[in-house]
C-alpha positions as a Markdown table, in Angstrom:
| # | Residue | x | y | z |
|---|---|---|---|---|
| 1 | Unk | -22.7 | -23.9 | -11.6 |
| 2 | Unk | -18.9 | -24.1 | -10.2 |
| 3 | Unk | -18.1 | -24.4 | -7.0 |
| 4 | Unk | -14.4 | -23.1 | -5.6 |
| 5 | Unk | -12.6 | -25.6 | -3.1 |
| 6 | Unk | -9.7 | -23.0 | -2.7 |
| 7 | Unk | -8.8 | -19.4 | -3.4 |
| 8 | Unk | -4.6 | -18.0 | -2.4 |
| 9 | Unk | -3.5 | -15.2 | -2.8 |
| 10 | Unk | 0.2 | -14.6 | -3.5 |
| 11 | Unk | 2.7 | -13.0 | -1.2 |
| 12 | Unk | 2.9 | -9.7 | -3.0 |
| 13 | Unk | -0.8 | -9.9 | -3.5 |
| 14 | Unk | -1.2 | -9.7 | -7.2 |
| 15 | Unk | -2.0 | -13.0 | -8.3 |
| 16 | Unk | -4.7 | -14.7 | -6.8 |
| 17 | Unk | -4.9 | -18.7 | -7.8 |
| 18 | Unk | -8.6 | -20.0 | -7.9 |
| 19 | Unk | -9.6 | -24.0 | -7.5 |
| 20 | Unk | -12.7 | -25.1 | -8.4 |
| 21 | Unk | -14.3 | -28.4 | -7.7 |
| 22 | Unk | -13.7 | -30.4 | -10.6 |
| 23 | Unk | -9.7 | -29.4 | -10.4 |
| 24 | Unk | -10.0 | -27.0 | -12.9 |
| 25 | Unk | -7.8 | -24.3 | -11.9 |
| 26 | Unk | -7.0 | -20.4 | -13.1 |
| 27 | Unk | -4.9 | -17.5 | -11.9 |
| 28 | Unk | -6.1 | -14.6 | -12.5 |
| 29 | Unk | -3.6 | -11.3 | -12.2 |
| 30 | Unk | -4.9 | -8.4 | -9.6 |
| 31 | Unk | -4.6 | -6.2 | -12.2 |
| 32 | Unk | -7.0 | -8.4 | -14.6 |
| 33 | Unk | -9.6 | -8.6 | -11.7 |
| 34 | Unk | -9.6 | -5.1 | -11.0 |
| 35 | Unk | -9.8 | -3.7 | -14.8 |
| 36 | Unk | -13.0 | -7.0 | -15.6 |
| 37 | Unk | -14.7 | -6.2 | -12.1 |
| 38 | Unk | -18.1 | -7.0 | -12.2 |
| 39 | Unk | -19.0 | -3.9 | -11.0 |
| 40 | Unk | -21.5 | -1.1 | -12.1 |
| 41 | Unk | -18.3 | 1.0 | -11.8 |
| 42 | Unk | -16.6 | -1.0 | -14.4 |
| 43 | Unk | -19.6 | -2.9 | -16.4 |
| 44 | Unk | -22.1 | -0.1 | -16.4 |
| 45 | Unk | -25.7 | -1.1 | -16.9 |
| 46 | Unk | -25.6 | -2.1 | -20.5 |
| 47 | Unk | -22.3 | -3.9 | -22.9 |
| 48 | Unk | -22.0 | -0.5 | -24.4 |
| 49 | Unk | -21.4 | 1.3 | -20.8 |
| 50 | Unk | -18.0 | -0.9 | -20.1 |
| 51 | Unk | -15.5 | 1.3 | -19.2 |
| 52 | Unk | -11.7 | 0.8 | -19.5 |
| 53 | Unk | -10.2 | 1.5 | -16.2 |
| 54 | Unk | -6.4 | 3.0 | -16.7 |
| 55 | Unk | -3.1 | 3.0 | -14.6 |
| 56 | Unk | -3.8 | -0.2 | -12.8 |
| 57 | Unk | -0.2 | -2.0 | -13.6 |
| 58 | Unk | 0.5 | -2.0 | -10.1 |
| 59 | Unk | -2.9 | -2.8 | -8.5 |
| 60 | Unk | -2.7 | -4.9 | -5.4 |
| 61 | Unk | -5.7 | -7.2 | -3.7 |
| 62 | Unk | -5.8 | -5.9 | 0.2 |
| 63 | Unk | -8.6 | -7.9 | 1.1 |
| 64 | Unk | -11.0 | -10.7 | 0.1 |
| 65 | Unk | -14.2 | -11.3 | 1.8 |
| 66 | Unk | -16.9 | -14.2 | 1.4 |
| 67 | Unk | -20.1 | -13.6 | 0.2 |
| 68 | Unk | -22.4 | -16.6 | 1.3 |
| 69 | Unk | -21.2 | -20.0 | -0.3 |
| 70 | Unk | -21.3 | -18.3 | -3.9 |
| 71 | Unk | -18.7 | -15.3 | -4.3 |
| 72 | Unk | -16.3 | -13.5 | -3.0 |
| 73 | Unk | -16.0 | -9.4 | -2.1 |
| 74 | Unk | -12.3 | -8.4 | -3.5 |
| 75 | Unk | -11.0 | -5.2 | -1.6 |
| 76 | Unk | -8.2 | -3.1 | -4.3 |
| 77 | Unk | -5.9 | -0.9 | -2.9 |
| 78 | Unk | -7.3 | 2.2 | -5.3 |
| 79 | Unk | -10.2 | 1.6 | -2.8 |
| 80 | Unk | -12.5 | 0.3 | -5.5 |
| 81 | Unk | -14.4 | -2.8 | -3.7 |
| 82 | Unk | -18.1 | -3.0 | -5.3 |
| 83 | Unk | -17.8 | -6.3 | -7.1 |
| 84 | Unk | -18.9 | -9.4 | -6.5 |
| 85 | Unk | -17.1 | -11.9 | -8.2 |
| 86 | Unk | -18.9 | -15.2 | -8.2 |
| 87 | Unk | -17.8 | -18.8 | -8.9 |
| 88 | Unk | -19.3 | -18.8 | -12.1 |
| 89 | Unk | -17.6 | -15.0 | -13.1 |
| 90 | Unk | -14.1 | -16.5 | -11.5 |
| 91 | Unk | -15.0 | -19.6 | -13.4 |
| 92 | Unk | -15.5 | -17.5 | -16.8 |
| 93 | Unk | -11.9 | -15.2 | -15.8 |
| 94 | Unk | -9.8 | -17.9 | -15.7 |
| 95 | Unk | -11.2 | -19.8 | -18.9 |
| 96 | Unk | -11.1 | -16.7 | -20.6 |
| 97 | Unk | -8.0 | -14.6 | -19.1 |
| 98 | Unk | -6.1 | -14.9 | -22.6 |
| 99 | Unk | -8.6 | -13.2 | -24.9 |
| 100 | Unk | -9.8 | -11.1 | -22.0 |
| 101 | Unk | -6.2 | -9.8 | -21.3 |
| 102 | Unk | -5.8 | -8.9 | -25.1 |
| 103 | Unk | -8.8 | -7.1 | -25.7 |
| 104 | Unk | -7.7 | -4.8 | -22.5 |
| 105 | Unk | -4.5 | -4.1 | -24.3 |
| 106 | Unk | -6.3 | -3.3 | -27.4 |
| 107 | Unk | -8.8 | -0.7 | -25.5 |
| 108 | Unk | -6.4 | 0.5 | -23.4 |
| 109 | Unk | -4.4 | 1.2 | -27.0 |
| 110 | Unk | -7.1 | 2.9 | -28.4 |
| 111 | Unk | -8.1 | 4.6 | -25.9 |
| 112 | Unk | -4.5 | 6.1 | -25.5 |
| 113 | Unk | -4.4 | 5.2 | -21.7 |
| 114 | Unk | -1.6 | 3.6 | -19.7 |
| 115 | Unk | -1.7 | 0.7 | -17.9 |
């Protein structure tokens, strides 16, 4: 299990940088956060129910709330705010923000939705 030391947020609040314990560290774009929330909304129930959320090129982070000492609550300003984005999730983004980031592009190709 990770633990994060330190989570910032960038001035125009579309990049959030994420330290973890063992100075590994990731930033993660607003827009990749918002498009691989863990949420229902995004993740569905089951890996076939993943939905592709579209036009989020511009997505911005409004607010970021603790939950206990384990995740964090991130607030988008399209309103959406139901995931829970744990140290281990964050941990999992960052590691994997290359492959994730490409196989968005592809769906959001194939879907013939914009970004």
């Amino acid at each position: 299990m990770f633990k994060v030391t330190e989570i910032r947020l960038n001035k125009n609040k579309s990049e959030l940088k994420v330290l973890f314990d063992d100075k590994f560290s990731g930033k993660l774009s607003s827009e990749l956060l918002r498009v691989e929330s863990p949420s229902a909304e995004v993740q569905g129930h089951a890996p076939n129910q993943k939905k592709t959320p579209s036009g989020k090129s511009n997505i911005k982070i409004e607010n970021i709330e603790p939950i206990g000492n384990y995740a964090i609550a991130i607030k988008f300003d399209d309103g959406h705010s139901t995931g829970i984005f744990s140290w281990d999730y964050l941990r999992k983004l960052s590691e994997n923000k290359n492959t994730l980031w490409e196989n968005y592009l592809k769906r959001i190709k194939d879907l013939k939705l914009s970004r």
